[in-house]
N, C-alpha and C positions, 0 to 999 in steps of 0.2 A: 581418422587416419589409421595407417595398418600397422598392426604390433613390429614388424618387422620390414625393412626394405635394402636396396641392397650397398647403400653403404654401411648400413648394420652388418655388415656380412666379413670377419677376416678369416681368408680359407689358409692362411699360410702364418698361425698365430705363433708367436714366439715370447718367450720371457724366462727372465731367469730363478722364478716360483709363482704361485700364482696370485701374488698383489700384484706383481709386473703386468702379469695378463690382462686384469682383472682393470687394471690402468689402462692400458690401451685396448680395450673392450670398453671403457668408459667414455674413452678421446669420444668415440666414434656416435656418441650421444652428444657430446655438445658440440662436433661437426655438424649433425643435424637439427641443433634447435632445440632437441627434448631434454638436454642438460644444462641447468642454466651458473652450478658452481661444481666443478670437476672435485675440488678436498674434500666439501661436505658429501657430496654422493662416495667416494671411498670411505670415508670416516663411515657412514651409514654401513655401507657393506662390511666393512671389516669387524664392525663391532657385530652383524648377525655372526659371521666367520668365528668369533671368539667364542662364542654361545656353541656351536658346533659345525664341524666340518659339514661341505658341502656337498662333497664328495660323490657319488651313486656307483655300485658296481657294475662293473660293462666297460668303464674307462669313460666317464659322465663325469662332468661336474656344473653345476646350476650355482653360482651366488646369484644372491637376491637381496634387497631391501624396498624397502618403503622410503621415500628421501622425502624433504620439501625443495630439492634440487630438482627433482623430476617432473617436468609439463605434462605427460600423458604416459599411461602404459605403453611401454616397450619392450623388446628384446631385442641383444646382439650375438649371434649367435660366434665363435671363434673353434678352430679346428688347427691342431696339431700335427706335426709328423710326428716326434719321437714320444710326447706323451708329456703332461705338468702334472708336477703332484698336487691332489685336489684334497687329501686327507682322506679319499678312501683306503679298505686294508687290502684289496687286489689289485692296487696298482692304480700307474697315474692315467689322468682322464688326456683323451684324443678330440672330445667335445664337450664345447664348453657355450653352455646358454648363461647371459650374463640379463638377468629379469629387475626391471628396474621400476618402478610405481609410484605416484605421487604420492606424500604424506595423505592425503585427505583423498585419496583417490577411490575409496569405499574398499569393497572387495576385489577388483582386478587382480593384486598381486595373488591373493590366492585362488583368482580364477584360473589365472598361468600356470601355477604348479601343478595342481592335480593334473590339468590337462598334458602338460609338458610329461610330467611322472609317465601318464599312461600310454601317452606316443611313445616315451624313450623306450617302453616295455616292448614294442616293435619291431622286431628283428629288421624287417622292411624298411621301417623309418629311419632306425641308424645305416643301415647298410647304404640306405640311399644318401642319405649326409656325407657319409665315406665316401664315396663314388661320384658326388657333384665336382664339376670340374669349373659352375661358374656362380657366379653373387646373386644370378640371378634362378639359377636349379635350387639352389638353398633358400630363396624366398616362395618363391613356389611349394618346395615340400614341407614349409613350415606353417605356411599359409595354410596349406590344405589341411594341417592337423589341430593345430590352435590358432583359435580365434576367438577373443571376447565376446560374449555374449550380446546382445544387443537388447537395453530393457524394453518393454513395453511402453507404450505411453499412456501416460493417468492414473491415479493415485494403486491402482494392482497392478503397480509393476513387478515383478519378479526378485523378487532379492540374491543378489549375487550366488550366496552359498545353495539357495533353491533351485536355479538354475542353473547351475552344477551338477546339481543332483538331477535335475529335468534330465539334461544334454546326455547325463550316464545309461537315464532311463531309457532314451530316444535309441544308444547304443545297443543294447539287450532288446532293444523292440527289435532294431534292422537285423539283429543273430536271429532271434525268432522266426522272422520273416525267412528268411534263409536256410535255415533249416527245415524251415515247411516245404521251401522249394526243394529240398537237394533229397535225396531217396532217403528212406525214415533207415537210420542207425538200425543196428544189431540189437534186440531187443526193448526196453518200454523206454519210452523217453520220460526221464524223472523231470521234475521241478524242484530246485535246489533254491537255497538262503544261502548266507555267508554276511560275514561281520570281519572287518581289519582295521587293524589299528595298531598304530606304533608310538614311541613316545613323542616325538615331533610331529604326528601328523600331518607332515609335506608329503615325502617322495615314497617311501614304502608302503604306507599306507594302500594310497593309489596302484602302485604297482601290483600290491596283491592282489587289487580290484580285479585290474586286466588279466592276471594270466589267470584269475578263476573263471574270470567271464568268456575266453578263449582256449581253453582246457572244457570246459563244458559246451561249449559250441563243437568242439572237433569230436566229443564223444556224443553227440546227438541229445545233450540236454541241455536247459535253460536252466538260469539259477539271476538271481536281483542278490547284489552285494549290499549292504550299508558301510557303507564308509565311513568308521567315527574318526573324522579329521579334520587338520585344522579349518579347509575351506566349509566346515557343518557339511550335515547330510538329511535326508530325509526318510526316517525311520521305515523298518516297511511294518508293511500295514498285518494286522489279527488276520485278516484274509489271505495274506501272503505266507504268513508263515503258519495259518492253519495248514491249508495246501501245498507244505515243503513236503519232498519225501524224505529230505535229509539235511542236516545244516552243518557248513564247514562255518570255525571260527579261525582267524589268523592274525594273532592278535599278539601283543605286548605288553597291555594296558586291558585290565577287567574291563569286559564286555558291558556295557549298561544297558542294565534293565534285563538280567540273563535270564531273570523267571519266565518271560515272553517264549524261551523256547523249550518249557519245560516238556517230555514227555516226546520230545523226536531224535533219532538218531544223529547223534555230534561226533563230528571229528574234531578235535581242538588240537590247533599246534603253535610255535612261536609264527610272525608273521613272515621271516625270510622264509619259510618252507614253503609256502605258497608262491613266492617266486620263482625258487628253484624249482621245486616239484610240485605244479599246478596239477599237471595229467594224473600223479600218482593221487593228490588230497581227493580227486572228484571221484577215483576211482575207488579209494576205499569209502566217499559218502554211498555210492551207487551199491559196495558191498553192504555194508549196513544197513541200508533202505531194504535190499531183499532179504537180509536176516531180519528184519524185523517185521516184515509183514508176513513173511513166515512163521513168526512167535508172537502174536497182540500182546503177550504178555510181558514183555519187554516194556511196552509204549506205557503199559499201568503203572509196573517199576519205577520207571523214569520220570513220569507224570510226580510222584512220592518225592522226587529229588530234588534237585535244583530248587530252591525258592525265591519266589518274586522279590526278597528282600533284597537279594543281591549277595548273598553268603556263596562265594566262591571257593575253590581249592584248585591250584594247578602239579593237579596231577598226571603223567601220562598215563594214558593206558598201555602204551605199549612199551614203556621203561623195564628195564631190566629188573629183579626183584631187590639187588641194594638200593639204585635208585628210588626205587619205591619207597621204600621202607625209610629211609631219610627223604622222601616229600611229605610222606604220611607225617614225621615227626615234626617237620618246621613249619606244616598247617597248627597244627595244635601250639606250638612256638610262638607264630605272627599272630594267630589270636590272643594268646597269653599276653606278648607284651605289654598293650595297654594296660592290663590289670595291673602288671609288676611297675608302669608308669608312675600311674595315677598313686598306688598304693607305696612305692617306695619314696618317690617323691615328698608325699604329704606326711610320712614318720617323718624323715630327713627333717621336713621342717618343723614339724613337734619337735625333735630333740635339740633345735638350731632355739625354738620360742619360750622354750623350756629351759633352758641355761643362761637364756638371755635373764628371764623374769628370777629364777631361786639359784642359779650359780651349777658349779657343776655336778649336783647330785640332780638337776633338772631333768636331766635324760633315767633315773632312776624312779622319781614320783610319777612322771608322764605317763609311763607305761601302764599304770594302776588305773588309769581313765577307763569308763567301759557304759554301756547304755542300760545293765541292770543291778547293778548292788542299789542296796537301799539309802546308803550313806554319797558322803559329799563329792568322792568321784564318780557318780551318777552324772555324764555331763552334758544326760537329757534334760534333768529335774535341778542340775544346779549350774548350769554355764550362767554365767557372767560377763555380758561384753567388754565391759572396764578393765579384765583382769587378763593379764597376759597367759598366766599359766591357763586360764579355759580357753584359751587359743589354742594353748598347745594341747591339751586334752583332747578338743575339737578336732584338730585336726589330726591327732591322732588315733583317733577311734576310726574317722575316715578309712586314714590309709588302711588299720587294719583289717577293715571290712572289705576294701580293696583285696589285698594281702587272701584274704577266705574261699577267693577264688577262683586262685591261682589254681591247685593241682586241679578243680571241674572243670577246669575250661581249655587246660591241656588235655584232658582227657577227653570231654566231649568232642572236643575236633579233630585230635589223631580221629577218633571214630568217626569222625562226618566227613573225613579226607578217605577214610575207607569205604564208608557206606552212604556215604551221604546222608542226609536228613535223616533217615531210620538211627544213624547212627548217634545221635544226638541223646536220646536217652540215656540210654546205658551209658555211655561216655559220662556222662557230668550228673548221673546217678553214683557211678561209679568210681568217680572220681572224689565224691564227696564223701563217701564209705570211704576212700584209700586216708585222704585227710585226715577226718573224722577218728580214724585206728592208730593215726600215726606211719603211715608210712609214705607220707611225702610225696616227691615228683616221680619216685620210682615207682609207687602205688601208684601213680595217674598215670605211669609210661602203661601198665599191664592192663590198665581197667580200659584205657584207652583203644590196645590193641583186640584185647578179649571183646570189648562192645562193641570194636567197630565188625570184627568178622563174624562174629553170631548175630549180629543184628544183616549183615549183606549175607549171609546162610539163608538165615527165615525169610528174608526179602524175596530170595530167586525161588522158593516154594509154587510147584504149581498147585494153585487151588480154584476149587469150584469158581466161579464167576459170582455167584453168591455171595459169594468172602471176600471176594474182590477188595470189595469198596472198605471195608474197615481196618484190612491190612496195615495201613499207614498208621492209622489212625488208634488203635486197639490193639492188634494182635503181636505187629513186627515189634512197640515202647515195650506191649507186657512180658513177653517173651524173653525179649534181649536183655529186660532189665534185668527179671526173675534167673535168667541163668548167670548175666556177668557178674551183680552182688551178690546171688547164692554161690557163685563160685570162690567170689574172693571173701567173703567173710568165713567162709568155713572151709576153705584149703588154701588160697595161695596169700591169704593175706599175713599172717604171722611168720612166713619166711621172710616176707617183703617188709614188716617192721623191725625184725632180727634186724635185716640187711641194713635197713635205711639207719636204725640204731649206728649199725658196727661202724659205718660212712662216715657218720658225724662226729665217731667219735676218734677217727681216724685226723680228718680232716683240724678238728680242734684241737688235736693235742698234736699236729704237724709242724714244727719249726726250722729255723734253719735250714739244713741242705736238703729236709723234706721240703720245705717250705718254696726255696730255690729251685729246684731241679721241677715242679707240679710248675711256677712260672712260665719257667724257659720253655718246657713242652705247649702250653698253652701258647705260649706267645709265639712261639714257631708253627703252632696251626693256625695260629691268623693271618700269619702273613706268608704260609704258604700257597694258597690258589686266590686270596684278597675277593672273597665274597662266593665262596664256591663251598662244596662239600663239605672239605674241612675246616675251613676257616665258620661254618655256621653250626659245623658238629661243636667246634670249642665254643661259640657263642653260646647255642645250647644251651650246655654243659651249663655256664654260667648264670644263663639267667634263668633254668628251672631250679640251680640252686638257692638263690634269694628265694622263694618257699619256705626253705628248712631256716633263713636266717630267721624269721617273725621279729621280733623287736630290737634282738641282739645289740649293740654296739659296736662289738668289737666280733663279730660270728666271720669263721675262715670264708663263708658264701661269698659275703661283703668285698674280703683283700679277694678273690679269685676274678667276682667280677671287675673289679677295677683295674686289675693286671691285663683281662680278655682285651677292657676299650681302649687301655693306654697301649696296647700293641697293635693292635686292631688302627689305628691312628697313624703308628710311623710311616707307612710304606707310602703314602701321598704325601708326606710331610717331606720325604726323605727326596722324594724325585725331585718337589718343586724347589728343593734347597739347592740338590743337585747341578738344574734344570740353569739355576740364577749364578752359580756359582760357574759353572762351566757349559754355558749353553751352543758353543759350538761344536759340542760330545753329541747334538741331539736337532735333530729336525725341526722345519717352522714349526710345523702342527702339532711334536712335542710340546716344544718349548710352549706353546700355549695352550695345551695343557697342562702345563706345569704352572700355568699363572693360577688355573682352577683347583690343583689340585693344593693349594692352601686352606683353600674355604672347605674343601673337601674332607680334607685330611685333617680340620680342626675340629670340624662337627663329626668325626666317629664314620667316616664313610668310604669303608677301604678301595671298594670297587672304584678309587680316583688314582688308583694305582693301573690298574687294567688297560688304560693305552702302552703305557711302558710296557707292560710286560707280553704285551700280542708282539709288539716290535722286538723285544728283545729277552724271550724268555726265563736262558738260562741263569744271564747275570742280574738280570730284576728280582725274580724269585729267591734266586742263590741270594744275595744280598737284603730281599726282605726277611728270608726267613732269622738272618742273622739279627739284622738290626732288631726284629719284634721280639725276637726270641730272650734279647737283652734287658727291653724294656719291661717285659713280661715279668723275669728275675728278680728286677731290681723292685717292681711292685711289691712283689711276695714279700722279699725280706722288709722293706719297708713300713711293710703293715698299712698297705693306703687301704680303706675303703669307700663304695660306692652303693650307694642305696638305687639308684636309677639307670637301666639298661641300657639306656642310648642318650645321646645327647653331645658328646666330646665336651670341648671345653667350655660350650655355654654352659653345663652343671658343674662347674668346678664350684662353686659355695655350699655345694653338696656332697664335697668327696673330703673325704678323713685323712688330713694331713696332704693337703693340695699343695704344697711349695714341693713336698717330697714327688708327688703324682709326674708335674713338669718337668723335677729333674728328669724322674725314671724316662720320661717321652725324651727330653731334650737328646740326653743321651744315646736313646737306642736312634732317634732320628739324625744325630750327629755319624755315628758308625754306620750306619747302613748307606748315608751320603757320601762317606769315604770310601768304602769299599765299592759302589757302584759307580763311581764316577774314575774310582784306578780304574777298574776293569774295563770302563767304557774306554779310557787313555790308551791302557795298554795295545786294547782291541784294533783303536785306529792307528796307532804307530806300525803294526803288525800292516796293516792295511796301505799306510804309507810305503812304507819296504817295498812291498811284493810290486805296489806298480811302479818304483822307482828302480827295482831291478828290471822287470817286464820291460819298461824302455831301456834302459841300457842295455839289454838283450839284444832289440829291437836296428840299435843303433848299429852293435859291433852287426850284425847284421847285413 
């Protein structure tokens, strides 16, 4: 039976948001049979809705579910005049496919999407949706776009997601074809890759598909996308991407398996940019392809880079030099963290197993645990499973072997986000030297930077073809190393332990309104941009300073970062309190965001602030920075500490003096919900007036 017919079809939809719609776009399923309980099929949709908007830019909106209300894959498609809000941010959708699949019904539901995705990409396809005038133009031009596959019969049937990827392929054959017909383009016709991906893998994904695939047809070359999406894809082949001249990524989500395209010219960008500007992404791959076969020595370069393991960095190339410079550092950051996980983690609970077993000098013996004295805190040669304290020794030798690798591994990545791979040496050569001397994370900020650009200096060397091959291997490690620790052990290293000295001892002997005012700043950059620049400069801050803490108890490192995550916390805390407290200040699609941003905002994940603040910048940020900036304060003077980077309130049996941690949150999450939710009041009362004079205008009139 066909996915669509035409009492699936309402060309004049109406509702007063879009469950209304989304309701009478369901009637029209169980007028024909394929719905067999109208609640449970909303109940299904609405919970995909709750997960995330439906939304697509263009004035689209697609809900979808999987039911066991639903007899067969279907669709209804429904069209607007003035527009329903679908929860996208450019406005509300005019077209609206409402995709409906059996619980058990294999892959259909994601055979719809992708294909829906790539028609919507069609200026053509919508335009034509627009302009049907009957139930039956709108079956026809849906018909002609998507259509379920039809399997094979006998045990090699085709699998849903393979046949997706067939149907894509069959696509890029019929451009090929076409292009062989139509007069050969203005110079060499390339052969392009590309890779997209988004975090949902439905609708962007796909869309990026299309306009690379139609952006490189209009410029006179062929290019095979992979689509890592939810409907799967079918990788392309060694053969394919031997024979790329150039590879665009559009991605959101680390590319898998990125060594596959080591050694050929990459454009990489987030994945809307290939929507918006397919024509420009193909045309700077095309640029790059003739720079590089212009300079083979590029393709060697690059070949040294990217590794099959999957060690990433998103950096752009063409970002501004601040940007840079803070991507550089939160490469070396996001590597880092696990160390500081693992390792702060695993003290925390030495000094938690340690107090338990000998009282509270336990957190003073533990520390003495180590893997080579000759005596009994040897706790290779004398652990004991029975005894609580070689637990805690145990497990703190761990962590601080953890803990050993922190400033290498900041530093070998800032340098592998500048140099990539080359930069590996020097960085975490050199960052064990900063260690090693005593100069902390600011000794890995310098070795980091120093290895990663003397190691991409000697990379870009042209040399005989001779030398080629051991470049990677031999010349670019010995060089870079030979120059960044010859540089920092005998010139920049003893300013940089002066410094990291004077810091700590700043920092330690800072109380009170030092104490408070280093807070508030902190806590006012978290919940200034809520996961942006700032807000990851102070996270930074805080977690390369757990380094300098090492065993401490009570080290200022400790109270700093526990003030970063408890502010770092409020601003989704605060909306969803907001959100429950006066939810008709705020939109459907708020407001449920606001039901997420609980779980958000309790696990340390500010960015559950970020729909609020796209809709309403000045008073969301104005009031976050206030609220974090409080809770920040109240940290400092409290004296909380935290051994663990991230986590929110699932590591509270890990933070020092945890009843004080939730007030300082409760607090800052209490004010910033008051002042957000005046200002949203004030805002609509202002808003009420002006149309209630506007009509009385209207009237005397």
């Amino acid at each position: 039976m066909a996915l669509i017919n035409e009492e699936q079809v309402v060309l004049d939809l109406t509702g007063a948001d879009r469950h209304e719609a989304t309701a009478t776009l369901a009637a029209r399923l169980v007028a024909t049979g394929r719905c067999t309980d109208l609640d449970q099929f909303l109940a299904d949709v609405r919970e995909r809705e709750s997960k995330m908007a439906t939304g697509l830019p263009g004035g689209i909106g697609i809900p979808h579910a999987r039911s066991a209300a639903i007899t067969e894959p279907s669709l209804v498609f429904g069209r607007t005049r003035d527009g329903i809000d679908w929860g996208a941010k450019d406005g509300p959708a005019r077209l609206v496919f409402l995709i409906a699949a059996p619980e058990g019904g294999g892959d259909a539901h994601m055979q719809m999407l992708p294909k829906l995705a790539r028609a919507l990409m069609r200026s053509e396809f919508r335009d034509a949706l627009l302009a049907a005038t009957t139930e039956a133009e709108v079956v026809a031009i849906v018909g002609e776009h998507v259509q379920l596959d039809a399997p094979k019969p006998g045990p090699e049937s085709t699998p849903a997601p393979a046949a997706e990827a067939k149907a894509a392929e069959a696509e890029v054959a019929e451009a090929e074809v076409a292009e062989a017909a139509a007069e050969p383009a203005a110079g060499r016709s390339l052969k392009l890759v590309g890779v997209t991906s988004c975090p949902t893998g439905i609708a962007h994904t796909y869309m990026a598909a299309e306009a690379l695939e139609r952006a490189a047809k209009a410029a006179g070359h062929s290019i095979k996308v992979e689509t890592q999406g939810s409907a799967g894809s079918t990788p392309l082949t060694p053969a394919e991407i031997a024979e790329a001249d150039a590879v665009v990524f559009a991605h959101d989500l680390a590319v898998k398996d990125v060594g596959r395209f080591a050694g050929k010219p990459t454009v990489d960008v987030p994945v809307k940019k290939a929507i918006s500007d397919g024509p420009e992404l193909i045309e700077r791959a095309s640029a790059l392809a003739a720079e590089w076969a212009a300079d083979p020595t590029k393709a060697a370069a690059a070949a040294a880079g990217p590794s099959a393991g999957g060690l990433t960095t998103k950096v752009e190339a063409d970002a501004k030099v601040g940007t840079k410079i803070r991507q550089w550092l939160m490469t070396g950051v996001s590597y880092m963290i696990p160390f500081v996980a693992a390792g702060g983690i695993l003290i925390a609970l030495s000094f938690m197993i340690a107090q338990i077993a000998v009282g509270e000098t336990g957190a003073l013996k533990v520390v003495k645990y180590n893997l080579i004295a000759p005596d009994a805190t040897n706790i290779a040669q004398h652990f004991d499973p029975t005894s609580l304290m070689s637990w805690g020794g145990l497990l703190f030798v761990m962590g601080a072997a953890s803990f050993g690798f922190l400033v290498p591994i900041l530093s070998g990545f800032i340098a592998f986000a500048i140099a990539d791979r080359p930069g590996l040496v020097p960085g975490i050569v050199g960052g064990s030297i900063a260690a090693t001397m005593g100069a902390g994370f600011l000794g890995g900020l310098v070795t980091g930077f120093v290895g990663g650009f003397v190691a991409r200096w000697i990379s870009r060397w042209r040399v005989h073809k001779g030398v080629r091959g051991v470049m990677p291997v031999v010349v670019i490690p010995l060089l870079s190393t030979l120059i960044t620790a010859g540089l920092f052990i005998t010139i920049l290293g003893r300013p940089i332990v002066w410094l990291t000295t004077q810091l700590n001892q700043w920092l330690t002997g800072m109380t009170g309104a030092g104490a408070l005012v280093l807070g508030i700043v902190l806590g006012a950059m978290m919940g200034f941009d809520l996961g942006g620049p700032v807000n990851k400069t102070a996270y930074a801050f805080a977690t390369t300073g757990l380094a300098a803490a090492g065993a401490a108890t009570d080290a200022p490192q400790l109270k700093i970062m526990a003030a970063v995550m408890a502010a770092g916390m409020v601003a989704p805390l605060a909306m969803a309190l907001s959100t429950a407290l006066r939810p008709k200040l705020f939109t459907e699609p708020e407001r449920e965001n606001g039901k997420a941003a609980w779980l958000l905002g309790l696990s340390f994940i500010s960015e559950g602030a970020i729909p609020f603040a796209a809709a309403d910048p000045i008073r969301v940020i104005a009031s976050s920075v206030i609220g974090s900036a409080v809770t920040g304060g109240l940290c400092m003077v409290f004296g909380v500490t935290l051994r663990a980077p991230h986590g929110g309130i699932w590591v509270l049996p890990l933070i020092g003096a945890p009843l004080l941690f939730l007030l300082a949150l409760v607090i800052g999450v209490v004010v910033m919900a008051l002042i957000i939710t005046v200002l949203k009041t004030v805002a609509q009362s202002k808003r009420v007036e002006q149309i209630e004079t506007a009509a009385s205008e209207s009237v005397a009139v």
